[in-house]
SENUGU-355872 format. One line per 4 residues: number of its first residue (from 1); their letters; for each residue y, z, x of C-alpha. Coordinates in nm, 3 decimals, decimal comma. Each point is the difference from the previous one (the first is absolute). Layout:
REM residues N
NUM> a> Y:Z:X  ...
***
This chain:
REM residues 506
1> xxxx> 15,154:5,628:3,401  0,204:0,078:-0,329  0,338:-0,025:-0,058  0,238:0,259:-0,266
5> xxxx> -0,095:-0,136:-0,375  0,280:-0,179:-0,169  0,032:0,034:-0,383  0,143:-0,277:-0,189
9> xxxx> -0,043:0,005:-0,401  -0,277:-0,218:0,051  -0,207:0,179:0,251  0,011:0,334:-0,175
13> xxxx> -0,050:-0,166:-0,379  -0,323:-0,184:0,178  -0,094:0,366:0,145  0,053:0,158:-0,283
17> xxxx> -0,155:-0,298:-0,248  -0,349:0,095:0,188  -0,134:0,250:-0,257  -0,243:0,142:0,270
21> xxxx> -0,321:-0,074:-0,200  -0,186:-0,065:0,345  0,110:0,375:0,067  -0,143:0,152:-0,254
25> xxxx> -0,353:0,202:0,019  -0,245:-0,043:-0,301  -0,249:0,260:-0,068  0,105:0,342:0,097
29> xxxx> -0,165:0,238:0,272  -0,083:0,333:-0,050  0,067:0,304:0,168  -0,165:0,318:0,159
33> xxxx> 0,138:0,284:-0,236  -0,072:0,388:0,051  0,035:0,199:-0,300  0,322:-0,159:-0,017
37> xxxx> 0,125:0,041:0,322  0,154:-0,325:0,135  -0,168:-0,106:0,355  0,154:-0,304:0,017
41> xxxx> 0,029:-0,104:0,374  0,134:-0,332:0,111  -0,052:-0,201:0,305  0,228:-0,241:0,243
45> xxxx> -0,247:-0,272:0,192  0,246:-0,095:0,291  -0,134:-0,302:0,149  0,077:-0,002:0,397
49> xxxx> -0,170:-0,374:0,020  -0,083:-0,153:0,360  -0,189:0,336:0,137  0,243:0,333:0,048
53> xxxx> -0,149:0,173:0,287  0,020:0,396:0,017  -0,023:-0,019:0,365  0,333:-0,099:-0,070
57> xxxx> 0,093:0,256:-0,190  -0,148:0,380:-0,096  -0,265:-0,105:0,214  0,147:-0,120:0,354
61> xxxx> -0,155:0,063:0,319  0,175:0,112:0,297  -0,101:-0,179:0,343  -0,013:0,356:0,122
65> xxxx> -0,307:0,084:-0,219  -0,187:-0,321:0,058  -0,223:-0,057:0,301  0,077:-0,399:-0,011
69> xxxx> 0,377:0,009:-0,070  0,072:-0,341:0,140  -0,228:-0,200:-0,283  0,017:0,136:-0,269
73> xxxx> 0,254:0,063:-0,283  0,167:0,314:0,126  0,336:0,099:0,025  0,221:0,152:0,303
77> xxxx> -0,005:0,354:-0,048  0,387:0,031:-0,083  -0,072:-0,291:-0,323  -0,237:0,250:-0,216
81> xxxx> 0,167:0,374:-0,110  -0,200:0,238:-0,177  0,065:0,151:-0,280  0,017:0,377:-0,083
85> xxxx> -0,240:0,197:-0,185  -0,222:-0,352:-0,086  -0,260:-0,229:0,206  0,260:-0,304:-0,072
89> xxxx> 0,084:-0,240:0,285  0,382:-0,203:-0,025  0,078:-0,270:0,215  0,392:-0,060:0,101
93> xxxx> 0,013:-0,361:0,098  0,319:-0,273:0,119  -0,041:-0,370:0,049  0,191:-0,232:0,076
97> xxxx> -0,141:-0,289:-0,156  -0,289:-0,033:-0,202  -0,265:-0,282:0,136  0,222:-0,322:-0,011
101> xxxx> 0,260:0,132:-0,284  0,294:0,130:0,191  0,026:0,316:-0,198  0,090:0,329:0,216
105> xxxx> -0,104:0,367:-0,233  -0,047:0,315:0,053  -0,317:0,219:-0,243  -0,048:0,397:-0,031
109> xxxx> -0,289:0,081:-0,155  0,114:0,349:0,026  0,239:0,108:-0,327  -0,264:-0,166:-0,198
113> xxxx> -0,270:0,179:0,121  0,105:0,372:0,041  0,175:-0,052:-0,330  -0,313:-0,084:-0,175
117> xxxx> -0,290:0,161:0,243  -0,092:0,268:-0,295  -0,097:-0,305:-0,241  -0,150:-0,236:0,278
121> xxxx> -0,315:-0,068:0,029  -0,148:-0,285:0,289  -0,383:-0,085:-0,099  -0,157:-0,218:0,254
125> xxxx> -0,228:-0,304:-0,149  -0,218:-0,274:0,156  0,058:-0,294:-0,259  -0,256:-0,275:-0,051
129> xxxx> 0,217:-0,321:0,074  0,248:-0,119:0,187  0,152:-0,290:-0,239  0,307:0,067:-0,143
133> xxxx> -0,057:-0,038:-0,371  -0,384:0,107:0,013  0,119:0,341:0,202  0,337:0,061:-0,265
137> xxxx> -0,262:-0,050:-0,283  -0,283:0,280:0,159  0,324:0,255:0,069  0,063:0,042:-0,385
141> xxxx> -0,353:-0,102:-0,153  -0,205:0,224:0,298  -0,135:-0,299:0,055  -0,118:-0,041:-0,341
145> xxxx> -0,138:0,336:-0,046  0,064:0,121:-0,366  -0,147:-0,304:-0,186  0,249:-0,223:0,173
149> xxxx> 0,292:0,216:-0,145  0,319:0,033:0,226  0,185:0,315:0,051  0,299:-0,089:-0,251
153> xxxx> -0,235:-0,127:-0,283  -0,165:0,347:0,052  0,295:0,203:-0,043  0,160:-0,200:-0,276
157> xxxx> -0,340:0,079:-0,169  -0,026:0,348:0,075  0,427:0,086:-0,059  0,101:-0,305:-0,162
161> xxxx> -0,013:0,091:-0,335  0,351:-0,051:-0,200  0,160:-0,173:0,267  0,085:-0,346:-0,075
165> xxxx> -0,083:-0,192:0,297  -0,225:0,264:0,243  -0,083:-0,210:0,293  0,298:-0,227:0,123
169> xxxx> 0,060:-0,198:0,318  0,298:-0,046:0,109  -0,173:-0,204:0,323  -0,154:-0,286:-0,017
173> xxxx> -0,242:-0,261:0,185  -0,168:0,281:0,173  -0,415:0,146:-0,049  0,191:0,334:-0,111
177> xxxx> 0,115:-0,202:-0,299  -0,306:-0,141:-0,126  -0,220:0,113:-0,299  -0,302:0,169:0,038
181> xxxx> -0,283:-0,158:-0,178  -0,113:0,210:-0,244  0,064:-0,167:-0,305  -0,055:0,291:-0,248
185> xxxx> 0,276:0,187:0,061  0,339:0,018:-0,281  0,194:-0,280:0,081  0,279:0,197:0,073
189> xxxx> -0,192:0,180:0,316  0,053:-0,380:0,197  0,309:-0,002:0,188  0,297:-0,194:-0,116
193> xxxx> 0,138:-0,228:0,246  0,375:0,036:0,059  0,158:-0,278:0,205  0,385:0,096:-0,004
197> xxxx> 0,098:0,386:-0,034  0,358:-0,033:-0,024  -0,026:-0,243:-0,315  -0,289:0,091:-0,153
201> xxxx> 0,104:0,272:-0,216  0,236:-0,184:-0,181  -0,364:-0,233:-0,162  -0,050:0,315:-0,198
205> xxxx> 0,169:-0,039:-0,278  0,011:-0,355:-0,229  0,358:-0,066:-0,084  0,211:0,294:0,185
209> xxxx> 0,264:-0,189:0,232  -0,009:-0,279:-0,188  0,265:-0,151:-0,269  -0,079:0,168:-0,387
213> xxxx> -0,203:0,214:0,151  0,171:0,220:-0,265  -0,156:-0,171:-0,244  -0,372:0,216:0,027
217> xxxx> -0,032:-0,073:-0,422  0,006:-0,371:0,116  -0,194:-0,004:0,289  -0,301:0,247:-0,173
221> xxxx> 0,007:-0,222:-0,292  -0,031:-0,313:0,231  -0,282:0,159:0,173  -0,153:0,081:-0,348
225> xxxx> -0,001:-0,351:-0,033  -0,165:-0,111:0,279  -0,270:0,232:-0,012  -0,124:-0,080:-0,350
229> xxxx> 0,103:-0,290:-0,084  0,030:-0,228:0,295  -0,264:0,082:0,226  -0,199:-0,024:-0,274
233> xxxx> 0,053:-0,330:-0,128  -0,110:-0,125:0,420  -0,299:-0,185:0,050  0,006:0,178:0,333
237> xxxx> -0,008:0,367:-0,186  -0,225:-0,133:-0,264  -0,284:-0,161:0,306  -0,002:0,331:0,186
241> xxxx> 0,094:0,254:-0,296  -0,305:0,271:0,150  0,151:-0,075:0,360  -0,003:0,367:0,149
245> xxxx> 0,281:-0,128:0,232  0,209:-0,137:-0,297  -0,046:0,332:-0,172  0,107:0,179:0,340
249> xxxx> 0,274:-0,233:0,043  0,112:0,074:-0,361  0,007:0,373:0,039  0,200:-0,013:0,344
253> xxxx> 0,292:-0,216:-0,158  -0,038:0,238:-0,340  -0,091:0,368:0,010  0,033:0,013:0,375
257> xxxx> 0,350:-0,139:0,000  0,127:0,218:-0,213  -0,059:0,237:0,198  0,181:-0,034:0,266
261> xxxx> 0,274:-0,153:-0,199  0,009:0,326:-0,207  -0,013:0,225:0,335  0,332:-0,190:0,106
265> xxxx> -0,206:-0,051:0,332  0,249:-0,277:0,074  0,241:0,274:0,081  -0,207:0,252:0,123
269> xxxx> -0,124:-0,206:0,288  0,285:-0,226:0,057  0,107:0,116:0,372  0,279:-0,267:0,062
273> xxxx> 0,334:0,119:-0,070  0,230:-0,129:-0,198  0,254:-0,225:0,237  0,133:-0,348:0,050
277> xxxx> -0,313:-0,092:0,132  -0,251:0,118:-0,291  0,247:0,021:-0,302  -0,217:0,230:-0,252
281> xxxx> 0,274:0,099:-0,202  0,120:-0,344:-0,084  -0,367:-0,053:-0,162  -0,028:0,317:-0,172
285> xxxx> -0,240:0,169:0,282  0,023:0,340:0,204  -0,125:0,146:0,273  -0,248:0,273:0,046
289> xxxx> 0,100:0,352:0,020  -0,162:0,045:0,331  0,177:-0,361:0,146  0,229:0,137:0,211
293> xxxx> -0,211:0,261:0,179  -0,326:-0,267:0,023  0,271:-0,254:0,169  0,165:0,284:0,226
297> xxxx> -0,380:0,052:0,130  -0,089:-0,388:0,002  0,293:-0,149:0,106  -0,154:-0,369:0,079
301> xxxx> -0,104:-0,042:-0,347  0,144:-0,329:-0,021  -0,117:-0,147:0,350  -0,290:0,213:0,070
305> xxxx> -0,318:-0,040:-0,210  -0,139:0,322:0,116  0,317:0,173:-0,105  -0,013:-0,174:-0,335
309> xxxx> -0,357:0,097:-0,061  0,037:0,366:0,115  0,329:0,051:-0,241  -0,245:-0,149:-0,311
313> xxxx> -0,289:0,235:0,106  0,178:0,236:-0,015  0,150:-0,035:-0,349  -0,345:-0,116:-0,097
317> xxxx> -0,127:0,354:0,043  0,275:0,232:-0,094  0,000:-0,176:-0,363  -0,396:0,011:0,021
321> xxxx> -0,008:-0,339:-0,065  -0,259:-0,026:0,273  -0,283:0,228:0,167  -0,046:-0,215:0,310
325> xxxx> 0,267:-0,223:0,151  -0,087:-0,224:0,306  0,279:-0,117:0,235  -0,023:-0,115:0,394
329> xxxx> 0,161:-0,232:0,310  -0,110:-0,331:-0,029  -0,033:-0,280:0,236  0,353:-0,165:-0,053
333> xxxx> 0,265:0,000:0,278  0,300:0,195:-0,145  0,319:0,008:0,153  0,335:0,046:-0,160
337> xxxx> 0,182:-0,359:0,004  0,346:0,117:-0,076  -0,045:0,203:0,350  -0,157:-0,233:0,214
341> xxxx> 0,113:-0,377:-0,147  -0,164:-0,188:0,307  -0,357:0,176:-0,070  -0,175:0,030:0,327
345> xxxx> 0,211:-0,338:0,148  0,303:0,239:-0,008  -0,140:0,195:0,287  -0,039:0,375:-0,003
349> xxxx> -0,077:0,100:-0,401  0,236:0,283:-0,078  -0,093:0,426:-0,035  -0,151:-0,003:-0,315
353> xxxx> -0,005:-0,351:-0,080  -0,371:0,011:-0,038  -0,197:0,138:-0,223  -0,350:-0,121:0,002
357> xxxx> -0,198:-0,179:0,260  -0,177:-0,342:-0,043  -0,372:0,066:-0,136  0,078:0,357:-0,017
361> xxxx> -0,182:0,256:0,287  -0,222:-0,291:0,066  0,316:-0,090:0,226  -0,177:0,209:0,261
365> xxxx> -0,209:-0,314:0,110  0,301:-0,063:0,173  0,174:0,304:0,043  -0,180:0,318:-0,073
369> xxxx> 0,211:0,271:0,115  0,305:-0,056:-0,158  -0,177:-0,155:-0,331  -0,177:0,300:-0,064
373> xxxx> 0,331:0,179:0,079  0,208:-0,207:-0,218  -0,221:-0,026:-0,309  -0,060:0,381:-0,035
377> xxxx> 0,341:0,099:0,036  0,042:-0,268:-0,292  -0,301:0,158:-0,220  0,094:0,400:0,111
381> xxxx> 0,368:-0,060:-0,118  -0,108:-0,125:-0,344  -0,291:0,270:-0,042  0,256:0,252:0,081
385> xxxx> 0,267:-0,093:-0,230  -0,293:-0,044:-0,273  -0,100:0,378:0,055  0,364:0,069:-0,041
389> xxxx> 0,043:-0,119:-0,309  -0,347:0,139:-0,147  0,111:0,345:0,110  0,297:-0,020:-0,198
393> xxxx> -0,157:-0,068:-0,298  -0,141:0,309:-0,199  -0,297:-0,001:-0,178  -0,154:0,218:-0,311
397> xxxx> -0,186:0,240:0,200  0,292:0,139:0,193  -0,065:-0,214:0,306  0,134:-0,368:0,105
401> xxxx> -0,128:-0,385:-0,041  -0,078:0,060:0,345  -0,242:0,302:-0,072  -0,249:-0,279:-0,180
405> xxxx> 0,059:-0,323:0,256  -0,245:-0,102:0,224  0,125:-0,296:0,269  -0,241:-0,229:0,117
409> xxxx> 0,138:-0,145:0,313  -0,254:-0,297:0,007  -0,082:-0,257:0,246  -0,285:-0,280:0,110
413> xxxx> -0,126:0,120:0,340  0,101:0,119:0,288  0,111:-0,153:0,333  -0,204:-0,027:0,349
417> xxxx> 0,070:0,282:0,250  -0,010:-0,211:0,289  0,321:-0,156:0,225  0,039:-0,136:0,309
421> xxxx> 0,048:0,208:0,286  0,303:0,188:0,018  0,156:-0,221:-0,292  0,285:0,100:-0,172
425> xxxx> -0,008:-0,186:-0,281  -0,329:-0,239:-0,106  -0,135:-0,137:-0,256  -0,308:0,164:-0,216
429> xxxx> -0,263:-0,181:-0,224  -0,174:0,139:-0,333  -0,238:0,270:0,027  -0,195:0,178:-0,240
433> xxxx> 0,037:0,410:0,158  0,313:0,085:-0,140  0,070:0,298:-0,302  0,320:0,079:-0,247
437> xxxx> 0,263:0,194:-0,099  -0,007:0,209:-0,329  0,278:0,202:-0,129  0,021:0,220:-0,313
441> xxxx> 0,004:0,330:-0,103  -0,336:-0,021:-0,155  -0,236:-0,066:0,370  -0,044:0,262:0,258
445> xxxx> 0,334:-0,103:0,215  0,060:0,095:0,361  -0,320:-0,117:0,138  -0,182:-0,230:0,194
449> xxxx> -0,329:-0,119:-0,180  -0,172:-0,152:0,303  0,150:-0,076:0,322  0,058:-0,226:0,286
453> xxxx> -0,168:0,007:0,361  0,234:-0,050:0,240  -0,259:-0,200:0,221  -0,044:-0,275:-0,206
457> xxxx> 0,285:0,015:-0,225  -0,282:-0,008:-0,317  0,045:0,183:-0,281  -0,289:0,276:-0,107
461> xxxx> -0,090:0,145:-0,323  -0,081:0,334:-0,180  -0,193:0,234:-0,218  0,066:-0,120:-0,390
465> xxxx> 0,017:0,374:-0,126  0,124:0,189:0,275  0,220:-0,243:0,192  -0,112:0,129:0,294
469> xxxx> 0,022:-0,292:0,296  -0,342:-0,216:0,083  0,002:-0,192:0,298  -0,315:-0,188:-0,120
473> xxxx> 0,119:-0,136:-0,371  0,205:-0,263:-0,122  0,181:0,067:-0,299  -0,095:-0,304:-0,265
477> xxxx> 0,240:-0,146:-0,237  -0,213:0,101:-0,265  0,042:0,391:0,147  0,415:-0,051:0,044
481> xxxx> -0,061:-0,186:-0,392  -0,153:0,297:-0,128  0,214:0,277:0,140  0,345:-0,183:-0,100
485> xxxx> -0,127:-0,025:-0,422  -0,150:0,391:0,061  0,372:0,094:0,096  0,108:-0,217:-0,259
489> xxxx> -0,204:0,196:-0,274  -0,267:-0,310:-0,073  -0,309:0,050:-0,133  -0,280:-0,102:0,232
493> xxxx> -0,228:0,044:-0,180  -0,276:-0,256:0,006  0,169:-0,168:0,238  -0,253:0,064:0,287
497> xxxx> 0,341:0,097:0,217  -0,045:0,314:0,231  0,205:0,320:-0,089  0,298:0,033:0,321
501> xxxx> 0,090:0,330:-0,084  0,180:-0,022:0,373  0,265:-0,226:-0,162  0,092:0,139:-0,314
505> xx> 0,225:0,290:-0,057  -0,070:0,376:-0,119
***
């Protein structure tokens, strides 16, 4: 749970004191260039952690269509609406109560999904493990497919070039956060780890907010100082003067700096306004042009860490600061305190008190239903309000951010298809036949790559270049691995990774 950020002159002098060194890339990654023309495409790694089911979603079952209704994961026939013109499943869900929290919601898959069918695409995947951390790892890495390289690394690589920090995370403690482990990559291609959206913009510059910081004469002169004349009179830079991680830790608090202190990217990615709560003015600071309109479409910024990460992200790739972003639920029980003061002793938590489960969808061990219901209504809204924003942002060519944005909505495994008889709500364990969701412009939307048999609730697979369904494949991680960095514009070559012509677009 997190409570509204208070800003006292201490807190946002000790914010703003951080000079964001540990943010800043080294080396710099290049780009795919034709004859000039910029292909720069960026990617959004959502992380649904704890196993997001798409029987639960796009790729429900109706007990109608299934020969075994009773025990298996099936819905009544009334739960699951189809939508026009596309192969797309929603399921319309109320509970009461979800497991033991006394939470009572209602989800529509719906909006979401007829909104966005034209852009959707559901690929089915068998995964390799069914541990949390292993399975979050093999989602983004293919399970270590491209010399151990994950999906973001890839992408910073391949679009990164001139952006200052091209693979961030604004989740953490999750497999979709770690580093591949190829070390040969640019520096910069590694994803930088952000723990607190909502304050860490203002570690981007070294003095602003913070008293003299008028005084830039002073403060360059003082640096001056320390650079070449203090640090060099340490034993501890004399001992380790060839140190390659010295010399990297020199240029992030030098060159690197400067950077972002010269791009005013204090400002420019500053989303908290300027109010009794987060006084910017009184320490010289501003908000972002964009604030307003990234709060309006995040509104639990300050409570919300989803929220908070999703407004960043977004201001992350409008300035091209970034090529890949990575965001997600997590496993910590968020509720809004100021609404419901007792917590789950006060009895019945309030309409939209909550806003994510404990441990995530992995909550369906003891609820599956209305977990599954509840944490993609939480991961659609955000997606949606993402592609809203991209759309509204134009780009060289005529088109929108949107137009080059490929969202990866990633997860561990699946869930097991099984219940007890006639059940209406049960619990599920891990299991590895599962798939995911990919939006973007850029993929073949409006299909189905795969499918589900209604007997046995298992996900099948399909033909890599025509996408036509096969009954008798599994689609690998490595396959689902490949076809996301084709979309994405990645160069496979030498990779040993299959062409999936089925995923990418015209």
């Amino acid at each position: 749970m997190q409570s509204r950020p208070t800003f006292s002159r201490r807190r946002l002098l000790g914010a703003a004191a951080v000079a964001g060194a540990a943010a800043l890339g080294a080396s710099t990654p290049r780009r795919a260039r034709t004859q000039g023309r910029d292909d720069r495409r960026f990617l959004i790694v959502f992380g649904a952690s704890g196993g997001a089911s798409l029987l639960d979603s796009v790729l429900a079952v109706r007990a109608s269509e299934c020969p075994t209704p009773d025990t298996l994961n099936v819905f009544p026939d009334d739960a699951v609406q189809s939508i026009e013109g596309s192969p797309f499943r929603a399921v319309r869900w109320r509970a009461t109560s979800v497991g033991a929290i006394p939470y009572g919601f209602e989800a529509d898959q719906r909006p979401f999904v007829a909104k966005h069918a034209a852009d959707l695409l559901a690929v089915t995947c068998t995964t390799s493990s069914v541990n949390h951390a292993v399975g979050q790892r093999r989602a983004v890495t293919g399970n270590e497919a491209f010399r151990g390289r994950t999906l973001q690394e890839l992408v910073a690589l391949t679009h990164g070039a001139g952006a200052l920090l091209p693979n961030v995370h604004l989740s953490t403690g999750t497999g979709f956060n770690e580093p591949g482990t190829d070390a040969t990559l640019p520096a910069a291609c590694y994803g930088e780890i952000v723990a607190n959206p909502v304050l860490w913009p203002l570690t981007l510059h070294g003095s602003r907010g913070t008293p003299g910081a008028g005084r830039a004469g002073a403060i360059a002169e003082a640096r001056r100082v320390r650079d070449e004349r203090l640090d060099e009179l340490s034993p501890f830079a004399r001992l380790f003067r060839q140190s390659p991680a010295l010399r990297a830790w020199r240029e992030l608090r030098g060159e690197r700096l400067r950077a972002f202190e010269q791009g005013d990217w204090i400002s420019q990615l500053t989303f908290l306004p300027d109010a009794d709560a987060s006084p910017l003015g009184r320490f010289g600071l501003a908000s972002a042009p964009e604030a307003e309109q990234v709060r309006a479409a995040f509104p639990g910024y300050a409570t919300d860490p989803l929220d908070a990460q999703a407004a960043l992200a977004f201001l992350l790739l409008k300035n091209r600061l970034s090529a890949a972003v990575t965001l997600g639920t997590s496993f910590e029980f968020g509720y809004d305190t100021a609404a419901a003061p007792g917590g789950l002793e006060g009895g019945n938590l309030p309409p939209g008190s909550v806003f994510n489960l404990p441990i995530g969808f992995d909550f369906s061990h003891d609820a599956h239903r209305a977990t599954q219901a509840f944490m993609w209504q939480r991961a659609l809204r955000v997606i949606d309000r993402l592609i809203d924003l991209l759309r509204g942002v134009a780009y060289g060519d005529g088109g929108s951010l949107w137009d080059r944005t490929l969202i990866y909505v990633a997860t561990d495994f699946g869930r097991t298809k099984s219940r007890p008889a006639g059940a209406a709500e049960f619990g599920s364990g891990h299991d590895l036949n599962n798939g995911a969701l990919v939006l973007s412009p850029l993929v073949r939307g409006g299909r189905v790559l795969g499918g589900v048999d209604p007997a046995t609730c298992l996900t099948y697979g399909f033909d890599l270049r025509t996408g036509a369904p096969d009954p008798n494949r599994q689609t690998s991680e490595a396959e689902l691995f490949a076809g996301l960095l084709g979309a994405l514009g990645v160069d496979l070559t030498g990779s040993g990774l299959p062409d999936v012509p089925a995923l990418r677009g015209a």
